[in-house]
MARSEVEX-840044 format. One line per field, with one value per residue: x, y, z of N, C-alpha, C in turn; residue in one letter. Coordinates in Angstrom, 1 decimal. Atoms other than C-alpha are relative to their C-alpha. Layout:
<atoms>
n.east (X|...)
n.north (Y|...)
n.up (Z|...)
ca.east (X|...)
ca.north (Y|...)
ca.up (Z|...)
c.east (X|...)
c.north (Y|...)
c.up (Z|...)
type (A|...)
</atoms>
This chain:
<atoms>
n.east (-0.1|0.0|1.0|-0.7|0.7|1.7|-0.1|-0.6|1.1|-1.3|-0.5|0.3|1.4|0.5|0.8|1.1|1.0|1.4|1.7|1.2|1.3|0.8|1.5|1.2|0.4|0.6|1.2|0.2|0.7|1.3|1.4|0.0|1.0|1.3|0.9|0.2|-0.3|-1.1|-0.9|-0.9|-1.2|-0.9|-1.0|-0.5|-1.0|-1.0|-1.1|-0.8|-0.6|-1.1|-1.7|-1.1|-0.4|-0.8|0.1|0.9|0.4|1.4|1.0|-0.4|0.0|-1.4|-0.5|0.6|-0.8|-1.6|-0.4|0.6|0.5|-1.1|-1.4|0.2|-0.4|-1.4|-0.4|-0.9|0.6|-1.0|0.2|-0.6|-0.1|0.7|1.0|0.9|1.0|0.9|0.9|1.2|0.9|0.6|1.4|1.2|0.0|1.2|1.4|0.7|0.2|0.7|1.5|0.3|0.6|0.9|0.3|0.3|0.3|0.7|0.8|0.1|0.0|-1.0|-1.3|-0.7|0.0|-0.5|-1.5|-0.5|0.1|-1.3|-1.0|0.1|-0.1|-1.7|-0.4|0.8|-1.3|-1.4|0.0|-0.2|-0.8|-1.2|-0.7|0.5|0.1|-0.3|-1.5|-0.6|-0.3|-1.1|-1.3|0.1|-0.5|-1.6|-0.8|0.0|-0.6|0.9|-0.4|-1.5|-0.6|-0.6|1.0|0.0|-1.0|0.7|1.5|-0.1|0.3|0.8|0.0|-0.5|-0.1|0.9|-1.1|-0.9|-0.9|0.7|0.1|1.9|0.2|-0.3|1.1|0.1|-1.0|1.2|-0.4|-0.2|-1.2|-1.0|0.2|-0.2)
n.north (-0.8|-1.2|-0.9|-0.1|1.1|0.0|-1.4|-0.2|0.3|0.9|-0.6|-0.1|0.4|1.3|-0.6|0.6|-0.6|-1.4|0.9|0.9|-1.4|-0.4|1.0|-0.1|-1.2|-0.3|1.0|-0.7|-1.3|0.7|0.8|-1.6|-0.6|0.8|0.5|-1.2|0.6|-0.7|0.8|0.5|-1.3|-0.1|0.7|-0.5|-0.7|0.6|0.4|-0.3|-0.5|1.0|0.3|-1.3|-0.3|1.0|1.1|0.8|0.0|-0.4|-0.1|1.3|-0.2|-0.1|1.9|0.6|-0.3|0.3|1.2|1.5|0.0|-0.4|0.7|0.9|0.0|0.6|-0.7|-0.9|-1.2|-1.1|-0.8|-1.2|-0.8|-0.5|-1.3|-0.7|0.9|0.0|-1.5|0.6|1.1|-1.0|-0.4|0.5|-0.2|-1.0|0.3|0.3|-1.0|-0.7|0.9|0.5|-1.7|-0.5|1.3|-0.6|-1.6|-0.7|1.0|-0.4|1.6|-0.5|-0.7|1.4|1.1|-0.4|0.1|1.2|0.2|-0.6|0.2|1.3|0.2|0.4|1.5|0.7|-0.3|0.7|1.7|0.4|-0.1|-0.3|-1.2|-0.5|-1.1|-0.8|0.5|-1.5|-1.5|-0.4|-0.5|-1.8|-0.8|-0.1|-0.7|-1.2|-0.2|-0.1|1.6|-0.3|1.4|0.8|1.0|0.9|0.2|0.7|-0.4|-1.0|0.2|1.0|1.3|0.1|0.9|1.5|0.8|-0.5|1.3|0.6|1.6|0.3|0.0|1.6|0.0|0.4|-0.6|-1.1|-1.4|-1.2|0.0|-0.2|-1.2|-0.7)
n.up (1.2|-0.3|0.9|1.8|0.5|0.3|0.9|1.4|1.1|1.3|0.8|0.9|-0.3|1.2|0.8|-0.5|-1.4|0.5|0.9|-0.9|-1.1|1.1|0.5|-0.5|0.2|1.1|-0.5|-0.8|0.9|0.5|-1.1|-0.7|0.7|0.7|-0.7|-0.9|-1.9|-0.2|-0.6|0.1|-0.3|-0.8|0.1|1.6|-0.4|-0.9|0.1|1.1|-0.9|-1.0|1.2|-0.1|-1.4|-0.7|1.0|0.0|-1.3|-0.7|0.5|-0.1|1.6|0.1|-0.2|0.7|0.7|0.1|-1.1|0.4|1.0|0.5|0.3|0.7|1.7|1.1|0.9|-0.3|-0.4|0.1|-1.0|0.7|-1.1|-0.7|-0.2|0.4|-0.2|-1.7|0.6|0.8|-1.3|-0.5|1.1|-0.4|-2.0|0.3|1.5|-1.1|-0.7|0.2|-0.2|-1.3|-0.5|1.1|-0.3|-1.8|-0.9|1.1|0.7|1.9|0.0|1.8|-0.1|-0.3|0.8|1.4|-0.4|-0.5|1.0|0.7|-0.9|0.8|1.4|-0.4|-0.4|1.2|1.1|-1.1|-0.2|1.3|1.1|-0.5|0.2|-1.0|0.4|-0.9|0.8|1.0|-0.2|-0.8|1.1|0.2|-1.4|0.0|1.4|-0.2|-1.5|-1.3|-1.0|0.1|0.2|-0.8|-0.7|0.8|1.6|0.7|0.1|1.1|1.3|-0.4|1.5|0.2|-1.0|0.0|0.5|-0.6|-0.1|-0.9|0.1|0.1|-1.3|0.1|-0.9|-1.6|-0.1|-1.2|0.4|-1.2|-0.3|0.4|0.6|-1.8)
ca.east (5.6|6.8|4.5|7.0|6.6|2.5|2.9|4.9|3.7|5.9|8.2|8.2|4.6|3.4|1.6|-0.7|-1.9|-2.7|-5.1|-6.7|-7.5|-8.5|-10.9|-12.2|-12.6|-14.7|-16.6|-17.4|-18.1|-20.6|-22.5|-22.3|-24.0|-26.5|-27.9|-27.9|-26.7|-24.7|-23.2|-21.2|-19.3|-17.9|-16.0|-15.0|-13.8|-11.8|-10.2|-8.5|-7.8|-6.0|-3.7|-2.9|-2.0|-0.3|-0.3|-1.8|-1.5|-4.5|-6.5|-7.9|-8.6|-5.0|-4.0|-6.3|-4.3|-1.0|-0.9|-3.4|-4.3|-0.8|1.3|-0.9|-0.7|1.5|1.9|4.7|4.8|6.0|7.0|6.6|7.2|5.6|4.7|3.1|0.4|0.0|-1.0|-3.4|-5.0|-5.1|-7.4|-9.1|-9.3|-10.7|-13.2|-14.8|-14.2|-16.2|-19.1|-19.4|-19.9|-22.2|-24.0|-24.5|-24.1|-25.8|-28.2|-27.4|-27.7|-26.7|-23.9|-22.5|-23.1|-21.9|-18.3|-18.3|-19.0|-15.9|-13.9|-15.0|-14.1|-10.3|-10.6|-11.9|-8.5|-6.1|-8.0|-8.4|-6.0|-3.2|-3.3|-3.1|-4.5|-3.5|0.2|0.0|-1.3|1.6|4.3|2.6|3.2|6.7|7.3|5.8|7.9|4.9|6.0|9.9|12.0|13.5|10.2|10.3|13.6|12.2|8.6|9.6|8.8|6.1|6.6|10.0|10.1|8.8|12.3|14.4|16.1|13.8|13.0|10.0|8.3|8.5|5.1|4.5|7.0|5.0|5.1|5.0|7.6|9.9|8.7|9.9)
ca.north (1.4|5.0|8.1|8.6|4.8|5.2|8.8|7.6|6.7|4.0|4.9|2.9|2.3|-1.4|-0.2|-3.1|-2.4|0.9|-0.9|-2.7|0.2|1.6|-0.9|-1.1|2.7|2.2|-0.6|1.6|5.0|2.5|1.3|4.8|6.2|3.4|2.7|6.4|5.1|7.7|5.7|4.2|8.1|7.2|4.3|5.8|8.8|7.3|5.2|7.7|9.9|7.1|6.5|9.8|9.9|6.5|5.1|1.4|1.2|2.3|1.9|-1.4|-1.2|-0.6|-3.9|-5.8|-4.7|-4.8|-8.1|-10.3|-9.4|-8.4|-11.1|-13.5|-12.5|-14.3|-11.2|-8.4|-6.3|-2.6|-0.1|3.8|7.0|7.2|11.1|11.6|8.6|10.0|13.5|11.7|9.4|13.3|14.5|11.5|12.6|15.8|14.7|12.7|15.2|17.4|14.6|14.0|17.8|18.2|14.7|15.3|18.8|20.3|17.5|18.4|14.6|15.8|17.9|14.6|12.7|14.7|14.8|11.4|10.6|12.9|11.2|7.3|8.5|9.1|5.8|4.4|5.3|3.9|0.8|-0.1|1.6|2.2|5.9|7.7|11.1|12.8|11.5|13.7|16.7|16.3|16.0|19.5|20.8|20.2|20.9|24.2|24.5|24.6|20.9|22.0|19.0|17.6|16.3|14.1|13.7|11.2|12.4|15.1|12.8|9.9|8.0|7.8|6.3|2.8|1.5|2.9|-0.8|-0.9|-4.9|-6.8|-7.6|-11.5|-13.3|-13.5|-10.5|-7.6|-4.7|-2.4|-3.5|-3.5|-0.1|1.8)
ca.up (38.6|38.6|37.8|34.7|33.7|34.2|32.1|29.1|25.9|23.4|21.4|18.8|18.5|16.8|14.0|14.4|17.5|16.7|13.9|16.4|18.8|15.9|14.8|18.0|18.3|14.7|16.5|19.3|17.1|15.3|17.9|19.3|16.2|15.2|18.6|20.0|23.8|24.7|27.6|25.2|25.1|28.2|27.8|23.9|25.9|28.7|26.8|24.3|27.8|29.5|25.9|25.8|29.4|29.9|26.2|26.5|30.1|31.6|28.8|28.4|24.5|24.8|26.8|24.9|21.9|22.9|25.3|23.4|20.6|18.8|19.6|18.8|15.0|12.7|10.7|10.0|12.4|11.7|13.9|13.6|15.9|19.0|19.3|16.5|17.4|21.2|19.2|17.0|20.4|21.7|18.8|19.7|23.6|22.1|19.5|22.8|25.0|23.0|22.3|25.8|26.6|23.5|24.7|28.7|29.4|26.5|25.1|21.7|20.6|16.3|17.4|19.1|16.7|13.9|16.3|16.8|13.0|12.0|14.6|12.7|9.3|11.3|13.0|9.9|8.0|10.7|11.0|7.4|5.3|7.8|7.4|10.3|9.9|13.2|12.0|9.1|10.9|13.4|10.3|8.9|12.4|12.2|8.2|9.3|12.8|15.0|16.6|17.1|15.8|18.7|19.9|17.3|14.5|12.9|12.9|10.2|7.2|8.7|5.3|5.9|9.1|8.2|6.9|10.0|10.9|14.2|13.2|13.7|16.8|17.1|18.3|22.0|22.5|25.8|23.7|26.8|28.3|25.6|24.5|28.4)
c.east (0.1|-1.0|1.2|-0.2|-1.3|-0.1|0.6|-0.8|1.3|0.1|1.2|-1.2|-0.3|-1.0|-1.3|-1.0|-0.4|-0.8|-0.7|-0.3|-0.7|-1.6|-1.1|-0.9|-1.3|-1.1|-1.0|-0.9|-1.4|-1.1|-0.6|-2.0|-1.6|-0.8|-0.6|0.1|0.8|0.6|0.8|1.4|0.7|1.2|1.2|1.2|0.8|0.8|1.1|0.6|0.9|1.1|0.7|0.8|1.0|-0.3|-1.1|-0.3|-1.1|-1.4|-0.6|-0.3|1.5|0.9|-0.3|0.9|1.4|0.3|-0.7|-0.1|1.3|0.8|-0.6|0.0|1.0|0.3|1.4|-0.1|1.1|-0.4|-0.3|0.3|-0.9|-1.0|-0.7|-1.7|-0.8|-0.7|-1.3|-0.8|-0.4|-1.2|-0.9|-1.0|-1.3|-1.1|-1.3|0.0|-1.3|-1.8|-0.4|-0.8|-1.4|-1.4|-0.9|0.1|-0.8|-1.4|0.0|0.6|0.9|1.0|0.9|-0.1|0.9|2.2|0.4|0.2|1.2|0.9|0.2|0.1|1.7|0.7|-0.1|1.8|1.4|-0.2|-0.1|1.1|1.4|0.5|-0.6|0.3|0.6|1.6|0.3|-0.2|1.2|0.9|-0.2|0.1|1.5|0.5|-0.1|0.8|-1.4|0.3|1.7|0.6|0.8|-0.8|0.2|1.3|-0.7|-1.1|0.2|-0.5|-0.4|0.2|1.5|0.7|-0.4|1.7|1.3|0.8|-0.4|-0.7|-1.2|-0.5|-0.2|-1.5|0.3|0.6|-1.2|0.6|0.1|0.9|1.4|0.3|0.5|1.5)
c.north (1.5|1.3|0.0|-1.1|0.6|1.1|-0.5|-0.7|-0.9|0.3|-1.1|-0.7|-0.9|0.6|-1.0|0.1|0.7|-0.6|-0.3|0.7|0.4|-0.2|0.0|1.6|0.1|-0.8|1.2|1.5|-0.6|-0.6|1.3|0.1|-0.9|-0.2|1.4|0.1|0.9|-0.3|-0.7|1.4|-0.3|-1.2|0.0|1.1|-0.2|-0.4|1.4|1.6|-0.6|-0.6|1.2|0.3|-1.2|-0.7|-1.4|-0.2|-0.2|0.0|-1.9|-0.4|-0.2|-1.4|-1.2|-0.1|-0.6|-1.1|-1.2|-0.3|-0.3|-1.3|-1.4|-0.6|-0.3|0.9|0.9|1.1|1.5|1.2|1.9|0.7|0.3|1.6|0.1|-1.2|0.6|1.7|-0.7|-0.7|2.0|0.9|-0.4|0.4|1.6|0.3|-0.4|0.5|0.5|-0.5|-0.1|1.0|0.1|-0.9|0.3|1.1|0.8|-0.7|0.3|-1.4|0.3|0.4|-1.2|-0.9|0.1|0.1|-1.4|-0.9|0.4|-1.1|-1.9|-0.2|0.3|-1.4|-1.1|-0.2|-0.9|-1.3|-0.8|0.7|0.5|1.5|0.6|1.8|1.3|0.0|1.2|1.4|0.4|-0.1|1.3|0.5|0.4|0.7|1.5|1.0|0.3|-0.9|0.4|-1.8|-0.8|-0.9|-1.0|-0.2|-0.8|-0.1|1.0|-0.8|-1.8|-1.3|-1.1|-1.0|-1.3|-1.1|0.1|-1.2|0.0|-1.7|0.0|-0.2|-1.7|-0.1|-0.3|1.3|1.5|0.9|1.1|-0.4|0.1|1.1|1.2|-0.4)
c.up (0.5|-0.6|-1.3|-0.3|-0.3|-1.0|-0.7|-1.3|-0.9|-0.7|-0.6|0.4|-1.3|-0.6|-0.1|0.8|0.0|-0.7|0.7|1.2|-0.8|-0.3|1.5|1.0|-1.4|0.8|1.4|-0.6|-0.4|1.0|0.7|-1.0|-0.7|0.9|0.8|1.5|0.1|1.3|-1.0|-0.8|1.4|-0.1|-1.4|0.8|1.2|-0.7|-0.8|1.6|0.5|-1.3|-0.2|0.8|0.1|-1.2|0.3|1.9|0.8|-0.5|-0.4|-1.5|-0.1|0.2|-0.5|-1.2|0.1|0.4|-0.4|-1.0|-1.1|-0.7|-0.3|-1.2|-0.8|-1.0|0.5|0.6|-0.3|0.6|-0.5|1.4|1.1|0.4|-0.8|0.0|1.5|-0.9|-0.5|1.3|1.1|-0.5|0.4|1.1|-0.2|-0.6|1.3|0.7|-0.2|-0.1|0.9|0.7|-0.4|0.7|1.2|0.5|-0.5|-0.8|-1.4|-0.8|-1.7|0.7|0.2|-1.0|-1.4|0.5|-0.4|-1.9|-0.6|0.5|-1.0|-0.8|0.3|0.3|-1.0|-1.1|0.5|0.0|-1.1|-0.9|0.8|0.0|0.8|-0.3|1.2|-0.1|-0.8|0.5|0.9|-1.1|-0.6|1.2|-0.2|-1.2|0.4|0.9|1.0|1.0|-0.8|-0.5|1.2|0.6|-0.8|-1.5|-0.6|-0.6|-1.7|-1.4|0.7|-0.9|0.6|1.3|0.0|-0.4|1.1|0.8|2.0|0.0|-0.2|1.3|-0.1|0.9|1.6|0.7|0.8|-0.7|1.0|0.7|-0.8|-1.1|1.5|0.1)
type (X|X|X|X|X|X|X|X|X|X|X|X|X|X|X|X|X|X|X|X|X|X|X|X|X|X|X|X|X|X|X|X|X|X|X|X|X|X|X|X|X|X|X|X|X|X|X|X|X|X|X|X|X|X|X|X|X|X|X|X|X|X|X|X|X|X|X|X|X|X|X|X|X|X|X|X|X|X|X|X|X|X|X|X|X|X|X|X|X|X|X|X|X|X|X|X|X|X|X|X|X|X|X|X|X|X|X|X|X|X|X|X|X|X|X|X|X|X|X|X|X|X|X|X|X|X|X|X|X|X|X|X|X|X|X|X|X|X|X|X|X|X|X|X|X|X|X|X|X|X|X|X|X|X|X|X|X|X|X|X|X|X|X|X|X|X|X|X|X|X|X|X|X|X|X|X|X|X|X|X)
</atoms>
């Protein structure tokens, strides 16, 4: 595998699978905040470093996702734009970043908690109602020109990308490979 392979992020990204990092991003936040372990900030913040960095790759939330979980499902699967999901998995990268700081360098146990709590009512939206909030802030980026449009054509209107004649993903089918 080439560092560009290991660095790229899919494009188009199974909207499923995001759900199911998702979810177990909410599982994770929740155990976080109910048991007060904050060892479980590090494996929350890894993973959402290693999808921003190398999509599912390196993450294993990610592989779990894409390789087992996915193609097992007898549902429809539908695709959207990749960038504006690796913005949103960067929010994430930053939300635990910052818990982790707040957490271990600072002992400021609320502060982290009150991040990590924001961050579960994001994950919360993705994994149940399919609405990804880091999505919309990257489409207001663009309406506004802050995210120039070439990074993303399609990104410009998030809704509008769901009908773009990208298919379905048939079961069994390595979404990382046939996202590269």
């Amino acid at each position: 595998m080439t560092r560009n392979e290991l660095f790229s992020f899919p494009n188009p990204v199974n909207e499923t699978s995001a759900r199911i990092v998702a979810t177990g991003v909410v599982l994770m936040a929740v155990a976080f905040l109910v048991s007060g372990w904050g060892w479980v900030l590090v494996p929350l913040t890894y993973g959402f470093l290693a999808r921003v960095l190398t999509g599912p790759t390196l993450s294993p939330l990610g592989r779990l996702s894409t390789q087992v979980i996915t193609p097992r499902l007898h549902v429809e699967h539908k695709f959207c734009a990749g960038p504006p999901k690796r913005f949103a998995q960067g929010i994430g990268a930053a939300f635990t970043v910052t818990a982790s700081v707040l957490w271990f360098g600072f002992a400021l146990f609320g502060a982290a908690q009150v991040v990590i709590a924001m961050l579960l009512v994001a994950a919360s939206l993705e994994a149940f109602l399919g609405f990804c909030l880091g999505c919309t802030i990257f489409s207001f980026g663009m309406k506004v020109g802050i995210v120039p449009e070439e990074v993303c054509e399609r990104c410009n209107n998030i809704w509008a990308g769901r009908a773009d004649g990208l298919g379905e993903v048939e079961p069994g089918v390595d979404l990382i490979a046939t996202t590269r």
